[in-house]
Structure formats: structure tokens, C-alpha cells
Wavefront OBJ file of the C-alpha trace (Angstrom):
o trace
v -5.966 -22.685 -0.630
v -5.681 -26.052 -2.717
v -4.445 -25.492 -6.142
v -3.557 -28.156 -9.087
v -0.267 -28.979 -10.537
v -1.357 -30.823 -13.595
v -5.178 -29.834 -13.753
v -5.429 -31.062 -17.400
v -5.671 -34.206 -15.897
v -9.457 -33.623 -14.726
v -10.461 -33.760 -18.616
v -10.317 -38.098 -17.898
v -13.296 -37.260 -15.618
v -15.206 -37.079 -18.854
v -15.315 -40.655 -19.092
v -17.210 -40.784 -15.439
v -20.414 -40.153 -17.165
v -20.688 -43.105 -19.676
v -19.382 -44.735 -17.281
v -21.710 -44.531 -15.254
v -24.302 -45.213 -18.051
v -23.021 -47.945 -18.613
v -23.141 -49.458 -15.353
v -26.535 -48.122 -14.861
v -27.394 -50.131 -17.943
v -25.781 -53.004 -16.869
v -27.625 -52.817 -13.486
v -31.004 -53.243 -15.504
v -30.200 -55.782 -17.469
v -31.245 -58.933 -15.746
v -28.710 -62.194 -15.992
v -30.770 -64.950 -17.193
v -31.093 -68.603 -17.347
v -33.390 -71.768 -18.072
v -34.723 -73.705 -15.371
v -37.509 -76.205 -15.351
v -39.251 -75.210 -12.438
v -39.128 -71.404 -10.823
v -41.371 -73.414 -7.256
v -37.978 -73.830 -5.296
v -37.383 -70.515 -5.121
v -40.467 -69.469 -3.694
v -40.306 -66.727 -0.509
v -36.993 -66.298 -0.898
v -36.310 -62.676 -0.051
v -33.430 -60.703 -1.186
v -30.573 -60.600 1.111
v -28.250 -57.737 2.081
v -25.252 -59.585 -0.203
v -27.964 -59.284 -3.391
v -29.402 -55.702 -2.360
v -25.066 -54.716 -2.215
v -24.127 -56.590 -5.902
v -23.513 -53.315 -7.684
v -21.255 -51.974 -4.811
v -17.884 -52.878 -6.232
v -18.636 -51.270 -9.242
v -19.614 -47.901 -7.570
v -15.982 -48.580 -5.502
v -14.018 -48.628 -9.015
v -15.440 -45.424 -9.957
v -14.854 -43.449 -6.988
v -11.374 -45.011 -7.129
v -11.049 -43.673 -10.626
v -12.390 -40.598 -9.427
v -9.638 -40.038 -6.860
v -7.310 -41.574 -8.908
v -7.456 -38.752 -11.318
v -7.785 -36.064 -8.382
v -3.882 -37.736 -7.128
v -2.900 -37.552 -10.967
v -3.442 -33.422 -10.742
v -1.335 -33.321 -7.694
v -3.086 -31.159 -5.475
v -1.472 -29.008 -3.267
v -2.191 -26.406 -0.568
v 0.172 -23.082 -0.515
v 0.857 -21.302 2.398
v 2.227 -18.139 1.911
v 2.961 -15.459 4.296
v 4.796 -12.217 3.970
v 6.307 -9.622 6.001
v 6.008 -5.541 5.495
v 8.450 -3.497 6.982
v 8.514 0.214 6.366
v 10.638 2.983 7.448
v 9.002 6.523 7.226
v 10.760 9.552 6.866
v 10.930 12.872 9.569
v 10.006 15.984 7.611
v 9.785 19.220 9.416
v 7.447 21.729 7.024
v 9.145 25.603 7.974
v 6.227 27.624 6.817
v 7.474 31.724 5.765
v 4.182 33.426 8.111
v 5.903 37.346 6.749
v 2.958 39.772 5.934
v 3.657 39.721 2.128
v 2.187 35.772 2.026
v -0.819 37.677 1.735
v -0.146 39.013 -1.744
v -2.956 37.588 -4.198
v -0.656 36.189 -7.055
v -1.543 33.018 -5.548
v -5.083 32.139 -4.804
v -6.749 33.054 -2.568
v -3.296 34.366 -1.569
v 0.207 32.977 -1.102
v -0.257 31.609 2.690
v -3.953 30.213 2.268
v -2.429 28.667 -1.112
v 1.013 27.090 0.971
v -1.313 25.903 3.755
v -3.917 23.922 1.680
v -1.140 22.042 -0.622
v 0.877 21.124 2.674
v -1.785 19.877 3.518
v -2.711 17.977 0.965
v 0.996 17.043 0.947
v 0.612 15.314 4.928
v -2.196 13.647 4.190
v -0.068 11.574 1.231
v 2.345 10.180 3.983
v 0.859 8.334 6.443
v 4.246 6.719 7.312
v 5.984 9.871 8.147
v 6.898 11.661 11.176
v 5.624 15.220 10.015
v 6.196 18.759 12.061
v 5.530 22.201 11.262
v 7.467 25.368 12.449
v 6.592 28.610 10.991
v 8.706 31.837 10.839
v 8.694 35.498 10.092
v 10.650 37.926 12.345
v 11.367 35.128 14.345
v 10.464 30.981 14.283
v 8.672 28.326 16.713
v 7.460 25.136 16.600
v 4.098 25.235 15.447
v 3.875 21.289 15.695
v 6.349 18.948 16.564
v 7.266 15.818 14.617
v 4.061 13.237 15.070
v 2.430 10.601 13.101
v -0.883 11.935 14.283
v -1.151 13.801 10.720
v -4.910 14.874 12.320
v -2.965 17.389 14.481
v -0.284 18.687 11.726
v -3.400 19.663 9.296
v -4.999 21.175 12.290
v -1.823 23.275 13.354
v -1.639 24.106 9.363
v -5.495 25.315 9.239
v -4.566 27.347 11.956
v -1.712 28.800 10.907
v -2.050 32.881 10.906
v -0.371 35.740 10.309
v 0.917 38.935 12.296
v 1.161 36.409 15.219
v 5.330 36.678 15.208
v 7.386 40.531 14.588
v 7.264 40.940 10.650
v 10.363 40.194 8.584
v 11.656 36.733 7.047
v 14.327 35.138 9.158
v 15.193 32.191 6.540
v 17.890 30.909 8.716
v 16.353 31.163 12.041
v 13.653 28.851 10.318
v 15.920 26.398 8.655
v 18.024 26.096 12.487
v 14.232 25.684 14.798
v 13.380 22.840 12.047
v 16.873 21.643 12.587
v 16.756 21.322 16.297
v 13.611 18.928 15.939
v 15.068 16.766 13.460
v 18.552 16.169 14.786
v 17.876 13.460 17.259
v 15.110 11.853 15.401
v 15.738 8.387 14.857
v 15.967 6.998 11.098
v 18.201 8.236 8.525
v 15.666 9.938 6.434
v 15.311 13.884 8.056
v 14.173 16.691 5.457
v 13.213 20.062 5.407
v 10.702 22.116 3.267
v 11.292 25.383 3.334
v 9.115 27.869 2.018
v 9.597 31.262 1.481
v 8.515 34.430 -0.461
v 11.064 36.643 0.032
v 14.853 37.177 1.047
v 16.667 36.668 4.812
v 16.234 40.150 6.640
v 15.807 39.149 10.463
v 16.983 36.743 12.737
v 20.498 35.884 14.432
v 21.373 32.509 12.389
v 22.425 33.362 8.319
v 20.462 30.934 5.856
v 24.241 29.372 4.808
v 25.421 28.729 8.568
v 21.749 26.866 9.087
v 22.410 25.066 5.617
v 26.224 24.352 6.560
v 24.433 22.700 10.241
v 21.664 21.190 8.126
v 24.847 19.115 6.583
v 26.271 18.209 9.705
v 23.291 16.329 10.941
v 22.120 14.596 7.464
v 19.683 16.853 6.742
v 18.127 17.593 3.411
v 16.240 20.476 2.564
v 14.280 21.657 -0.187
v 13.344 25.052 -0.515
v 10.474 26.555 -2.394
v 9.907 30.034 -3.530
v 6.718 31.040 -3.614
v 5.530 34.348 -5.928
v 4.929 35.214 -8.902
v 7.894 37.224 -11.559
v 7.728 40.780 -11.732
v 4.808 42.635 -9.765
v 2.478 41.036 -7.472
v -0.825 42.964 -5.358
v 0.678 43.032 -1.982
v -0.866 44.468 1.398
v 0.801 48.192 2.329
v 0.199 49.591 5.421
v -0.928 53.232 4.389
v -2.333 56.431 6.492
v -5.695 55.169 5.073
v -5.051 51.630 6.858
v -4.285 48.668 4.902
v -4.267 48.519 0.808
v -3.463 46.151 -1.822
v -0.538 47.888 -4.266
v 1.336 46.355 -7.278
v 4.939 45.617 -5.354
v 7.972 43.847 -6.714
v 7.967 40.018 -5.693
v 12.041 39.686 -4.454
v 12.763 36.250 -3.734
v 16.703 35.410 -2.381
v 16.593 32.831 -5.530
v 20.401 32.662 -4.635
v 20.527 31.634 -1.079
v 17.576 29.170 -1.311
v 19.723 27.275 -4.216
v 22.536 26.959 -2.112
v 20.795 26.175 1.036
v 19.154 23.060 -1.284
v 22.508 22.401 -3.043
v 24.424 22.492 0.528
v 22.477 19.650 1.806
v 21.679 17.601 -1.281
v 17.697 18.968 -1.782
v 16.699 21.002 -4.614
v 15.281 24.308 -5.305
v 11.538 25.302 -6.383
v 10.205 28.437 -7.451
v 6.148 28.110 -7.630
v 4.391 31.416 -9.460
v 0.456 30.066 -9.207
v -1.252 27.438 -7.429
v -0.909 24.209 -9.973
v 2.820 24.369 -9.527
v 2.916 24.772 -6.051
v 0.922 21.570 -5.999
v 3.176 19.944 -8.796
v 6.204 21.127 -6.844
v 4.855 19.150 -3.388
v 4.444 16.434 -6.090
v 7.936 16.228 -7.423
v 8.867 16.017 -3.423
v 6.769 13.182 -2.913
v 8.252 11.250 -5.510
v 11.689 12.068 -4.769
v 11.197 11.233 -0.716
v 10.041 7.478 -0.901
v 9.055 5.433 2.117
v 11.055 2.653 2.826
v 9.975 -0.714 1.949
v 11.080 -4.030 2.782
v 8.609 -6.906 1.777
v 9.900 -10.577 2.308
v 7.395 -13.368 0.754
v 7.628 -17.085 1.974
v 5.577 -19.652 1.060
v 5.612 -23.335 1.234
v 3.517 -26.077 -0.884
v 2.514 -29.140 0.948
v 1.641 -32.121 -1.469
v -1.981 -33.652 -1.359
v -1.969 -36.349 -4.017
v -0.594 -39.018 -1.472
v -4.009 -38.893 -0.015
v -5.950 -39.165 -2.796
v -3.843 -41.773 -3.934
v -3.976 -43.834 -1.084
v -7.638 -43.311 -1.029
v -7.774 -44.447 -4.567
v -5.621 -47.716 -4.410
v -7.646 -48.767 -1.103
v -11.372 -48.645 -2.552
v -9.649 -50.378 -5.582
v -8.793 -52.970 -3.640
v -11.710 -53.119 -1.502
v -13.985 -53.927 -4.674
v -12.005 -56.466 -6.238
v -11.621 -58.316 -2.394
v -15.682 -58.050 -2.254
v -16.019 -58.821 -5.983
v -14.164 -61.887 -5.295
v -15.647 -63.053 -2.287
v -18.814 -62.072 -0.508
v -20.399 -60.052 -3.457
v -18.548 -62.729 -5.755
v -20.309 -63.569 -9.045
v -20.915 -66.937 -10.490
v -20.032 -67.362 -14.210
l 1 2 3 4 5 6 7 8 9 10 11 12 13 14 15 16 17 18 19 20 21 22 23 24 25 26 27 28 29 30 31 32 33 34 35 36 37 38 39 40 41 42 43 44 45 46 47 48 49 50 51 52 53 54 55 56 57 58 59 60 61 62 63 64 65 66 67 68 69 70 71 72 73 74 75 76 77 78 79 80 81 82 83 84 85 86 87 88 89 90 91 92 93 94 95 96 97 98 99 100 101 102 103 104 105 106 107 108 109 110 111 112 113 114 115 116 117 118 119 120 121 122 123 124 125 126 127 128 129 130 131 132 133 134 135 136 137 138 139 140 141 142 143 144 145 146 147 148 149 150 151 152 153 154 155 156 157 158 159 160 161 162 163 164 165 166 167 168 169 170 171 172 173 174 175 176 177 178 179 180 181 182 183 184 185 186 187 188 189 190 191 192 193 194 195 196 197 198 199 200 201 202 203 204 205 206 207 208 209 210 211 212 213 214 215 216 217 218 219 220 221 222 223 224 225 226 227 228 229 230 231 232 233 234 235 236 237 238 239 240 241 242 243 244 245 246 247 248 249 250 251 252 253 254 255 256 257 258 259 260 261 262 263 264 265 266 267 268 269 270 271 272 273 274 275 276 277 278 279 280 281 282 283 284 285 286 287 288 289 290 291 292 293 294 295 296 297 298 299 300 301 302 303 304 305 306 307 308 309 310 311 312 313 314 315 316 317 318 319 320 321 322 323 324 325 326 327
């Protein structure tokens, strides 16, 4: 790309036009002078030298012409950069207990957590993203990839009543542990959610938060349910029914699990903050970006000037001698 260092300059171009004009005029007006007899003259043709008198004219003003072009100092830039970035592992640990289907959420608490973590891994295309899910027990659901295609499908697919009932926070937190630890990069997090308290599973939340440390690991935890009372699925003798049940929520453990390893604590009661909580994440977790710009200006006015001063010279060598004028 050719830019201008002085482009005010190009206003002297104004002058090409008269110029021009006035050459033009001069061109036409016919150099005259008295002679007694015009028969001498007769069949003389016009040459090449008479058919070429206006070219040193025409040579001045393209000289001016690229005279002005060197006095803008044209230049081209070259400019190159180079993008480096640095994405972060996050392991999603996904609570898949038979109370996510209570309805304080909509359509209900694991359809809800399933479509915003979604959303969620489709805003980091730079990341290395895996899901585990955990009730009773925990597996790996999806392991750490950049193929986000197959995360969203693993979280579409998520169900329930696939693992033995209960919520084992910590045995969560540790399966999400044991894919980050020997992940390259020193960007590994955890989100955690949960909607209820640590009743199953071998490994307690604060041992898995205390490991969590050990390897670098932030995680932040989210609480999902609303205060108070919340329609929950009870297995009854008449099968399964929707009842008004307290939402319980180990607010306690999941603020020092967040606090142990440098993350923060959520608590989402409808939809719009469980969104705005995945949100606040996002900003917080930032993709590494290193951007180095080079660029290097190569002067073009020699040219033009060289251009400039040699058609200069050109017309005043033909003006002043084969195209030379007598007084």
C-alpha cells in the first residue's frame, strides 16, 4: 500500500491545468514573419523534428508532475503482525442428582445448566473444554478437546438416573482434577455446579479443593436453586410427583472449595443469572494474547525524483538542440 507523507503537496497540481492551457494556446498560435516571396518553400513537407516541436514542453510538465509526486514522499508500508494465543483447560463437573429436575429453573434446573454451558463453550473457541458429570458417583462425560462440536453434543446428551442418586461434590471436583493435572498451560479451571450438599462418594469436597491447590487449579462453584421451596420430583406409591421441597444447597463448602483455590462462589435462583453467572466467568477467565506488530516504510520519492530531474533535462537538451528554436 503506497501512502503520502506530505500529501498537501498535490494542491501545486492545480497549476497543471492552465498550464496546460496555456501551452495549448501557445501551440495555436502561429510564429510569424514577412517574406517577399512564400515560392521557395513550395512541397516542403513537415518533418518529424517540426511534427515533435511541442515535445519539450509536454517533458516539463510531466517533470513537474513527478516533481510534485517526489515532493509528497511516497512511501509503501509493510506491516505484518504476529497472534499468539494461549487458551485455557476448563473441565465443566455437571451435578446429574435427581433433584436437577426441580422446575425453579426453566424448563428445570439440568435442561437450564445444560443449555447455558453450552452457550458458555461455544464463547471459547481457544479453550481446551471437558465435561464430567456426577451424582452418586462421577465420570468423564467428555474429555478435554478443542472440538467444542463434541462437548455440546456430550452436554445435549447429558441425562439423568444414568449414575446411583446422591451428590458426591468431591468425587466430582477429584475426576475433573485428574483430567486437568497434566494438561499443559498454566491456565486449568473448574466449574462446578451443584444443587445440593456432599452426601456420597469417598473423596470430601475440602480434600478435592486442598488437591485442586496442589496442582494450580481454580474452581468456581455455582449453586444452582432457588431460596426457600422449590417443586421437586418425589418418588411416591403413586409413582413419581412434583412436591414443594426445601432447596439445601452446602453454600458453605462450595465457598471454601472456591476460596481454597482462588475461584469464586455463585448461587444462580432463575435462568438470567445462571447465564449472567457463566458471564462473569467469561470475563474473569481471559484468553491469552500476545500480538507483536512490525512494519517497515520503504521511501518512493527517489524515483519520482529521479524521474523528474531526467525528463527535465531531456527537454531542455532537445529544446536546445534538435527541436531547438530560432529567435
Amino acid at each position: 500500500m503506497i501512502t503520502f507523507a506530505h500529501p498537501l503537496f498535490f494542491l501545486l497540481l492545480l497549476a497543471v491545468p492552465p498550464l496546460i492551457a496555456l501551452f495549448v494556446m501557445r501551440l495555436r498560435t502561429p510564429a510569424t514573419f514577412t517574406l517577399s516571396s512564400t515560392g521557395a518553400f513550395r512541397g516542403f513537407k513537415a518533418t518529424l523534428r517540426s511534427r515533435l516541436h511541442w515535445l519539450p514542453e509536454a517533458l516539463l510538465l510531466v517533470s513537474f508532475v513527478f516533481a510534485v509526486i517526489a515532493m509528497a514522499r511516497p512511501q509503501t508500508t509493510n506491516s505484518r503482525s504476529t497472534r499468539e494465543t494461549e487458551g485455557i483447560n476448563i473441565m465443566l463437573a455437571l451435578d446429574v442428582s435427581g433433584s436437577m429436575l426441580a422446575q425453579d429453573l426453566k424448563p428445570n434446573r439440568i435442561e437450564a445448566a445444560k443449555e447455558v454451558a453450552q452457550e458458555f463453550v461455544a464463547s471459547r473457541p481457544n479453550d481446551n473444554i471437558g465435561l464430567v458429570v456426577f451424582a452418586g458417583e462421577s465420570y468423564t462425560q467428555a474429555p478435554l478437546t478443542t472440538d467444542h462440536a463434541i462437548v455440546q453434543n456430550f452436554l445435549s446428551g447429558v441425562e439423568l438416573g444414568v449414575l446411583d442418586d446422591g451428590t458426591a461434590i468431591g468425587s466430582g471436583l477429584a475426576t475433573s482434577i485428574s483430567r486437568l493435572k497434566e494438561t499443559k498451560g498454566e491456565s486449568k479451571v473448574v466449574i462446578l455446579l451443584t444443587d445440593g450438599t456432599n452426601n456420597a462418594g469417598a473423596i470430601a469436597p475440602t480434600t478435592a479443593a486442598e488437591i485442586a491447590k496442589s496442582f494450580g487449579i481454580r474452581v468456581y462453584t455455582i449453586g444452582v436453586g432457588t431460596m426457600g421451596e422449590a417443586p421437586t420430583p418425589v418418588q411416591t406409591l403413586l409413582g413419581i410427583e412434583y412436591m414443594m421441597m426445601p432447596v439445601e444447597i452446602d453454600e458453605a463448602s462450595l465457598k471454601q472449595i472456591a476460596d481454597t483455590t482462588g475461584g469464586q462462589y455463585f448461587r444462580a435462583t432463575d435462568n438470567e443469572e445462571l447465564k449472567e453467572i457463566y458471564a462473569e466467568i467469561d470475563r474473569m477467565e481471559k484468553v491469552k494474547l500476545k500480538v507483536e506488530n512490525f512494519t517497515q516504510k520503504t521511501e518512493l520519492f527517489p524515483d519520482f525524483l529521479w524521474v523528474a530531474l531526467g525528463l527535465a533535462v531531456l527537454a531542455l537538451l532537445l529544446r536546445n538542440t534538435w527541436l531547438k528554436r530560432l529567435p
